[in-house]
Biopython code that builds the backbone (N, CA, C, O; Angstrom):
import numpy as np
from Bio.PDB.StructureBuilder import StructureBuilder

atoms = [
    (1, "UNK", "N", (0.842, -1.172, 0.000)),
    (1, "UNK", "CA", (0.000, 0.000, 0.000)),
    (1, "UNK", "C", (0.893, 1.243, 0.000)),
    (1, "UNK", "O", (1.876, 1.240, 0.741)),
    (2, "UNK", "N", (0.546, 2.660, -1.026)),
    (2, "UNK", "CA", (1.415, 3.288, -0.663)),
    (2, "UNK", "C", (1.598, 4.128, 0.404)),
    (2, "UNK", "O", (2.665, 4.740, 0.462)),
    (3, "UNK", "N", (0.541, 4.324, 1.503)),
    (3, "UNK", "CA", (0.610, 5.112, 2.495)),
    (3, "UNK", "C", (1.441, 4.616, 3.761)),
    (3, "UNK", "O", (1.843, 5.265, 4.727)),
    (4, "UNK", "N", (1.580, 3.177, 3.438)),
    (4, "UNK", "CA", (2.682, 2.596, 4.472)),
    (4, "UNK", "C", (4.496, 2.722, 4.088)),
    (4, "UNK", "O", (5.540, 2.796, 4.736)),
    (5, "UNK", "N", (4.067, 2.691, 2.587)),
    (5, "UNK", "CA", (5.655, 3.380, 1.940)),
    (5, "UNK", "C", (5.978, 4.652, 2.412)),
    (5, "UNK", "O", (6.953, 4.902, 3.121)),
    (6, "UNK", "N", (4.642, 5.949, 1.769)),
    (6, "UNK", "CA", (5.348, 6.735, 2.490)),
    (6, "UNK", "C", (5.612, 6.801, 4.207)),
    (6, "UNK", "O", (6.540, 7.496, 4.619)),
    (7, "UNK", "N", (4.742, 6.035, 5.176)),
    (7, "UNK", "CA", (4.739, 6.128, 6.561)),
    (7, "UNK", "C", (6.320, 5.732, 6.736)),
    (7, "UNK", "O", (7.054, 6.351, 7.506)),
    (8, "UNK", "N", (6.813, 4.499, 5.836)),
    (8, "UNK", "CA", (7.905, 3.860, 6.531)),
    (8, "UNK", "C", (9.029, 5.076, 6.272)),
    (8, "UNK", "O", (9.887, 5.403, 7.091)),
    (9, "UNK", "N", (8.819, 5.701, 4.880)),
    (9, "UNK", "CA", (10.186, 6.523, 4.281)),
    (9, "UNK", "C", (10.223, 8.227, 5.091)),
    (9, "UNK", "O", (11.164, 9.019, 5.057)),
    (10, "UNK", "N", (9.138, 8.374, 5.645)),
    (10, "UNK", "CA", (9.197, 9.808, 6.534)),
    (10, "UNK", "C", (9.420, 9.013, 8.007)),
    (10, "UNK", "O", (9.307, 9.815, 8.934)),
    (11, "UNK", "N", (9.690, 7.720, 8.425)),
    (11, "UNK", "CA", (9.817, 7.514, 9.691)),
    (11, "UNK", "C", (11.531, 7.274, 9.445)),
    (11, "UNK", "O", (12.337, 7.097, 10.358)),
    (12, "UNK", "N", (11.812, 7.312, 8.170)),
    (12, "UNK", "CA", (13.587, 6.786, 8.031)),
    (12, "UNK", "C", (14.295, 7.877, 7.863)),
    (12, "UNK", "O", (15.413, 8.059, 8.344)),
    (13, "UNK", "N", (13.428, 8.966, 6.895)),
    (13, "UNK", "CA", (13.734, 10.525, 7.245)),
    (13, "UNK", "C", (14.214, 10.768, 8.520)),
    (13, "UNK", "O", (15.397, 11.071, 8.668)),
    (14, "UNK", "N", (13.148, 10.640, 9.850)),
    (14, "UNK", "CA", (13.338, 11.429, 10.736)),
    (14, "UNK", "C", (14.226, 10.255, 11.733)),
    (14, "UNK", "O", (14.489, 10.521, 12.905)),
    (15, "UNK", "N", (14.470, 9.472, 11.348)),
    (15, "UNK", "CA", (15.558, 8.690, 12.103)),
    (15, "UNK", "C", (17.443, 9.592, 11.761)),
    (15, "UNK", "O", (18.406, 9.910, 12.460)),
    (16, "UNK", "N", (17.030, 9.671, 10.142)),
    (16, "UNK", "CA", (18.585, 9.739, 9.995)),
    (16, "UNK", "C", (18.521, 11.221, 10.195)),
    (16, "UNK", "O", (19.692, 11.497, 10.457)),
    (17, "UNK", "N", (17.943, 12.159, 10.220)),
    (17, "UNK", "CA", (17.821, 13.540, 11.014)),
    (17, "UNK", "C", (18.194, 13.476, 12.990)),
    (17, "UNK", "O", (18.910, 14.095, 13.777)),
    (18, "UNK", "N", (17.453, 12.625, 13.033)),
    (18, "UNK", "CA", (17.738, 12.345, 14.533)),
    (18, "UNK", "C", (19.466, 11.787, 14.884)),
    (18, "UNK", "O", (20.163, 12.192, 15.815)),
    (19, "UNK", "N", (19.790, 10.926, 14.004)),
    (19, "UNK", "CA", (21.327, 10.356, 14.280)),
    (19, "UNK", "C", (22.294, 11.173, 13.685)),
    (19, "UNK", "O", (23.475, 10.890, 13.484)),
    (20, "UNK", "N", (21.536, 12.503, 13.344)),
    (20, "UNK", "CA", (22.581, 13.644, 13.040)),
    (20, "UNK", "C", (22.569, 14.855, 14.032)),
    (20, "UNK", "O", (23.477, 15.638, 14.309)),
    (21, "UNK", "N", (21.773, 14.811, 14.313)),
    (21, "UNK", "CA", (21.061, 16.163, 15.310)),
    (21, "UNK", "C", (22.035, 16.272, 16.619)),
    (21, "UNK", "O", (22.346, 15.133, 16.968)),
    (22, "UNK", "N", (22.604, 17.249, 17.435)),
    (22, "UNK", "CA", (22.675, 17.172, 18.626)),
    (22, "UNK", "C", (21.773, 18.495, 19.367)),
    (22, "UNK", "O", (21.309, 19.543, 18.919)),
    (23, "UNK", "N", (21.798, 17.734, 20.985)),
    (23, "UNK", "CA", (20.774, 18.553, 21.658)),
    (23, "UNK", "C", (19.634, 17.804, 21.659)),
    (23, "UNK", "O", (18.964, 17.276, 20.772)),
    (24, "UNK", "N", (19.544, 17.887, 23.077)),
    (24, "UNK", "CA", (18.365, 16.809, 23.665)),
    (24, "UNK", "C", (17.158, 17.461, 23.290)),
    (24, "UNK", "O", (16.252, 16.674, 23.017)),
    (25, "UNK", "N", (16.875, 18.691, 23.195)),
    (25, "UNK", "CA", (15.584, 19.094, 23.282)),
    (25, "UNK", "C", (15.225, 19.138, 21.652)),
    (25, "UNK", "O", (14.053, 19.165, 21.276)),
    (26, "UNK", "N", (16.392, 19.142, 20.684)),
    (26, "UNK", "CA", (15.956, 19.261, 19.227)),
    (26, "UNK", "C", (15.697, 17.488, 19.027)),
    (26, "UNK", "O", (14.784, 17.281, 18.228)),
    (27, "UNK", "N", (16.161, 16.539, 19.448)),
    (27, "UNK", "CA", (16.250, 14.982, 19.555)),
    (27, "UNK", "C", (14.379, 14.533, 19.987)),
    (27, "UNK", "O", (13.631, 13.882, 19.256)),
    (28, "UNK", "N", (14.002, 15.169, 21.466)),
    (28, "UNK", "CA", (12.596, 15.225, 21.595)),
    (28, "UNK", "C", (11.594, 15.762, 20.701)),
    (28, "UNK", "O", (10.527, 15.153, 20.779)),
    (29, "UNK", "N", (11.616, 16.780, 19.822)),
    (29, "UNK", "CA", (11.127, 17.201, 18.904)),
    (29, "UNK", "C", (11.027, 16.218, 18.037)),
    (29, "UNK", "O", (9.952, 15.627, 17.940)),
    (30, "UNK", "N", (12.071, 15.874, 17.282)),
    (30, "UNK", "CA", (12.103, 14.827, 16.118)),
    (30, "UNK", "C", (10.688, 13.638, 16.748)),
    (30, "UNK", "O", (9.529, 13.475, 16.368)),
    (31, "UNK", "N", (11.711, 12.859, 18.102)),
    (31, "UNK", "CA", (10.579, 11.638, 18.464)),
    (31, "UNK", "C", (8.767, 12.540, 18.444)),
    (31, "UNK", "O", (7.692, 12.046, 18.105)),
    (32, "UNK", "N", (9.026, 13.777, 18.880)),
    (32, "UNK", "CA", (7.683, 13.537, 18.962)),
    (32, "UNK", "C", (6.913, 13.865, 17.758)),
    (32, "UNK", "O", (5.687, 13.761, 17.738)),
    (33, "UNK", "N", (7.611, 14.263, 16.744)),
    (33, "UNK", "CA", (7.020, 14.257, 15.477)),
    (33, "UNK", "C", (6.732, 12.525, 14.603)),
    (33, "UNK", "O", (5.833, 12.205, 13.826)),
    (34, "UNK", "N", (7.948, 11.675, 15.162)),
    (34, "UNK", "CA", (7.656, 10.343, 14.819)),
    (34, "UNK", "C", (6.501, 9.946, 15.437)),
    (34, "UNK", "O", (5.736, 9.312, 14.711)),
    (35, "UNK", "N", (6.231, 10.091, 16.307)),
    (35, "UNK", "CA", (5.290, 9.839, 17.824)),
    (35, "UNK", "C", (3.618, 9.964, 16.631)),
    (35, "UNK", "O", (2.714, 9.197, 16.298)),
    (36, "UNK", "N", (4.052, 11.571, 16.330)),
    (36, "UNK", "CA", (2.610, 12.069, 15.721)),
    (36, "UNK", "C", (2.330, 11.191, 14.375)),
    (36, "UNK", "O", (1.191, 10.786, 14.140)),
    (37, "UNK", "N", (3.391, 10.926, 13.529)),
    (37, "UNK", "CA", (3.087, 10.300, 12.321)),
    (37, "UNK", "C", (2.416, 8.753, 12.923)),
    (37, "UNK", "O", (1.277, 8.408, 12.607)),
    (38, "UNK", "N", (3.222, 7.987, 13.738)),
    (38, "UNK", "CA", (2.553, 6.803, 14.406)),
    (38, "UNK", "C", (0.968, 7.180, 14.501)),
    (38, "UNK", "O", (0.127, 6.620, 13.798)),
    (39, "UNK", "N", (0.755, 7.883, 15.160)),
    (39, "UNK", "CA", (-0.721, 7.840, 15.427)),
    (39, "UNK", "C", (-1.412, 8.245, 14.242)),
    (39, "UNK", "O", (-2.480, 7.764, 13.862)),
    (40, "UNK", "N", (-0.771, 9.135, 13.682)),
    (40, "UNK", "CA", (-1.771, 9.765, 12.249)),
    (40, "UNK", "C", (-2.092, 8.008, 11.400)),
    (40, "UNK", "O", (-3.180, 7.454, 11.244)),
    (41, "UNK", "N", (-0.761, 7.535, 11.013)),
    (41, "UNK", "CA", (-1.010, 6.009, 9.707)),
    (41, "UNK", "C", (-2.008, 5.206, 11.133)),
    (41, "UNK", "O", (-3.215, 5.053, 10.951)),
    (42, "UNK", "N", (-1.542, 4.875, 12.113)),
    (42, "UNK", "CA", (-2.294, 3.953, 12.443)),
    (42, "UNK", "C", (-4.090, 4.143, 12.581)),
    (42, "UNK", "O", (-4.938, 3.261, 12.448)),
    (43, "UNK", "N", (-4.312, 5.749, 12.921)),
    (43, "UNK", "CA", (-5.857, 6.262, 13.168)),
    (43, "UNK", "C", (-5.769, 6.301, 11.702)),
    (43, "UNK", "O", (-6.933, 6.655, 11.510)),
    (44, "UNK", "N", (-5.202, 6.193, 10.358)),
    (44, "UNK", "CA", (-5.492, 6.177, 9.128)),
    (44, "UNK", "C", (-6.028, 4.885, 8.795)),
    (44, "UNK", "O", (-7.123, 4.816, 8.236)),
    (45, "UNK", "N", (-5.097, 3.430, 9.199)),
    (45, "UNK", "CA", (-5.492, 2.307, 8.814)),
    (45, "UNK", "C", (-6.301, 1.911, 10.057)),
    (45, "UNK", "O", (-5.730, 0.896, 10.458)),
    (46, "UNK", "N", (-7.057, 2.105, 10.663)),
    (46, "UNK", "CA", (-7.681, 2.096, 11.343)),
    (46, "UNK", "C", (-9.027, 2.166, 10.603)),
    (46, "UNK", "O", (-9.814, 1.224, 10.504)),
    (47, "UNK", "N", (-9.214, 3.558, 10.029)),
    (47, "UNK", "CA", (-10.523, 4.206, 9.599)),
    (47, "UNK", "C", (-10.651, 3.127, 8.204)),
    (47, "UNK", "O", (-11.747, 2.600, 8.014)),
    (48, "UNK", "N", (-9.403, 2.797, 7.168)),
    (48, "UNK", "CA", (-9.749, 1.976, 6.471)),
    (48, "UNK", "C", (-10.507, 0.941, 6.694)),
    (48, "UNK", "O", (-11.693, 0.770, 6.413)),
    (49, "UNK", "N", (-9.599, 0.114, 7.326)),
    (49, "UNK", "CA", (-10.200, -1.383, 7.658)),
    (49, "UNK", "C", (-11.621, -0.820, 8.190)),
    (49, "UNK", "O", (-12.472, -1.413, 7.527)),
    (50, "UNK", "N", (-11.992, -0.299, 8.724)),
    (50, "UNK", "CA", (-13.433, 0.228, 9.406)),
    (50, "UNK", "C", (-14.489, 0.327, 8.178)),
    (50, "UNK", "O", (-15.580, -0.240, 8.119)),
    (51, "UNK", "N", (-13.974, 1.077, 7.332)),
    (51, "UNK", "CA", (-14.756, 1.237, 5.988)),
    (51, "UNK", "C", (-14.707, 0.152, 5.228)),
    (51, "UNK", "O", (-15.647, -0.230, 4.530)),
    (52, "UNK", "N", (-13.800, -0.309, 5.303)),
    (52, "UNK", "CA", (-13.842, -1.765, 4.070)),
    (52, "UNK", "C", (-14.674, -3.132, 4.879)),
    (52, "UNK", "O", (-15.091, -4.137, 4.304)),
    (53, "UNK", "N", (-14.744, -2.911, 5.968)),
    (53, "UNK", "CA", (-16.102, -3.472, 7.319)),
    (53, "UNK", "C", (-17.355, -3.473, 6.567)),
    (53, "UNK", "O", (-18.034, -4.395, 6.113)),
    (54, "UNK", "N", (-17.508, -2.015, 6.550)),
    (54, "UNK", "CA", (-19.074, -1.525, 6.000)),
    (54, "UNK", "C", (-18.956, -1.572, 5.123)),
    (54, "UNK", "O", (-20.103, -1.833, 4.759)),
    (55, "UNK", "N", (-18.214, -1.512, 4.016)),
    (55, "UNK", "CA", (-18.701, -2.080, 2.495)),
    (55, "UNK", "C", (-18.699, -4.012, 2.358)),
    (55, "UNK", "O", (-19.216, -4.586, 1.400)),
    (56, "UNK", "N", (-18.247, -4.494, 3.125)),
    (56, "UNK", "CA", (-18.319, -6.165, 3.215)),
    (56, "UNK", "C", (-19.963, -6.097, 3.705)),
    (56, "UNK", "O", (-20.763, -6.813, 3.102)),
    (57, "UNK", "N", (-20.398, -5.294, 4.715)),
    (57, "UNK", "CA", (-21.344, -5.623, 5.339)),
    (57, "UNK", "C", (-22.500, -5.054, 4.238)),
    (57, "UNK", "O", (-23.423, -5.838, 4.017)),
    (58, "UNK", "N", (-22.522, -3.892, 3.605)),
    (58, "UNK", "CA", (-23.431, -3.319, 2.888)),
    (58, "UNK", "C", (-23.557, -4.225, 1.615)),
    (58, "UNK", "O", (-24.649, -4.352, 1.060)),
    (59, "UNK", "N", (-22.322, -4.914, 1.114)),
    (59, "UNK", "CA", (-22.129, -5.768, -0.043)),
    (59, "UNK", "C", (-22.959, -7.369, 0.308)),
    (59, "UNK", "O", (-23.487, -8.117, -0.515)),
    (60, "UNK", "N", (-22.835, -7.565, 1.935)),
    (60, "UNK", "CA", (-23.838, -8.728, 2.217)),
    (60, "UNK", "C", (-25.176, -8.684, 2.019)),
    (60, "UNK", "O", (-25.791, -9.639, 1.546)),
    (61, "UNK", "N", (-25.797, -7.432, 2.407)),
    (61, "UNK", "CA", (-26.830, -7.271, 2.397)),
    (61, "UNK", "C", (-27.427, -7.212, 1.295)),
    (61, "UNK", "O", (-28.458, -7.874, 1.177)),
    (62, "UNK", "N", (-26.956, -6.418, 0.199)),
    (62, "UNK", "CA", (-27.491, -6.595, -1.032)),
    (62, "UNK", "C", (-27.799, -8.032, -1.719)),
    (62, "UNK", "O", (-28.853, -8.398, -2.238)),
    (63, "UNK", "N", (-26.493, -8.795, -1.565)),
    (63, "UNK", "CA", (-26.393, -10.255, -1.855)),
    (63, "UNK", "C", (-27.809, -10.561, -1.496)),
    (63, "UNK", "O", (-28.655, -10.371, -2.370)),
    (64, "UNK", "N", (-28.243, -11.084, -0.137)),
    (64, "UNK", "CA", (-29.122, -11.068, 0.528)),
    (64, "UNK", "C", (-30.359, -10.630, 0.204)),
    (64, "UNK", "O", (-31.345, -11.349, 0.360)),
    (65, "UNK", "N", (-30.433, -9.308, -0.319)),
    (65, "UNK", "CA", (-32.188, -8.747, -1.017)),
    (65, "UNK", "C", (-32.034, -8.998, -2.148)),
    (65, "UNK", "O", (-32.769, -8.208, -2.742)),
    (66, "UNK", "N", (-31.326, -9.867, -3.148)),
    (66, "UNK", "CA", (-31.034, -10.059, -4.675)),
    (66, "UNK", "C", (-31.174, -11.518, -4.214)),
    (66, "UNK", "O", (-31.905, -11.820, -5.157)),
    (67, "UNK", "N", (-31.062, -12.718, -3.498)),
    (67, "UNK", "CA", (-31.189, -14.219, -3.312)),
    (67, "UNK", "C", (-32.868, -13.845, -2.665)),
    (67, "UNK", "O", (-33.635, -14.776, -2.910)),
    (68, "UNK", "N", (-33.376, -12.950, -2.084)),
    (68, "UNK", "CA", (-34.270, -13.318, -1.336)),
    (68, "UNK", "C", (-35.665, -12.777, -2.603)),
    (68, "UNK", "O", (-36.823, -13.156, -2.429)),
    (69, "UNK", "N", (-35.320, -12.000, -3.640)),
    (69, "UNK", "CA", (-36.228, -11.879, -4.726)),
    (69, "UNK", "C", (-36.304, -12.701, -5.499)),
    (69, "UNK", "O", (-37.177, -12.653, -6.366)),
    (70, "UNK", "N", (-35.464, -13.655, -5.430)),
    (70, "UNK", "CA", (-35.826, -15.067, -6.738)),
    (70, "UNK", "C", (-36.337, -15.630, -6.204)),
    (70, "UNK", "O", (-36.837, -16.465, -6.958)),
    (71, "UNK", "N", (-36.711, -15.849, -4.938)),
    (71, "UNK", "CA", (-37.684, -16.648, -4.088)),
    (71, "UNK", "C", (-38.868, -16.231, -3.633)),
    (71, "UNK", "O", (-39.566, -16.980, -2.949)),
]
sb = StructureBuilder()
sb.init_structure("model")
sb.init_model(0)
sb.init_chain("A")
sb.init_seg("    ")
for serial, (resi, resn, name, xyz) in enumerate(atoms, 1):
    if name == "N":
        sb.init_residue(resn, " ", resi, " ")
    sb.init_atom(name, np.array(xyz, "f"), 0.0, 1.0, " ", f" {name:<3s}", serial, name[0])
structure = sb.get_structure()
């Protein structure tokens, strides 16, 4: 998927920014910008799988009122 490409290649960004950086408080910055991307892809694939839920479920149902009219 490409949103996990880019997730992985801005988390390798801010690694090799970080193993260049000195100064603790510019080092906390970086993590907590990794910190934020973590939560952004995961509340991203999160909301997917959630939606691709309700289209399995909306796609049953139809199945369902299309078998139950030939009968």
């Amino acid at each position: 998927m490409m949103l996990r490409k880019e997730y992985e290649r801005i988390l390798e960004c801010l690694d090799n920014v970080l193993d260049k950086v000195e100064g603790e408080e510019l080092k906390e910055i970086i993590n907590d910008i990794a910190n934020a991307f973590d939560n952004l892809y995961f509340d991203m694939e999160y909301e997917v799988e959630k939606r691709q839920d309700e289209i399995e479920s909306l796609h049953d149902y139809i199945e369902e009122m299309r078998y139950s009219r030939r009968f």
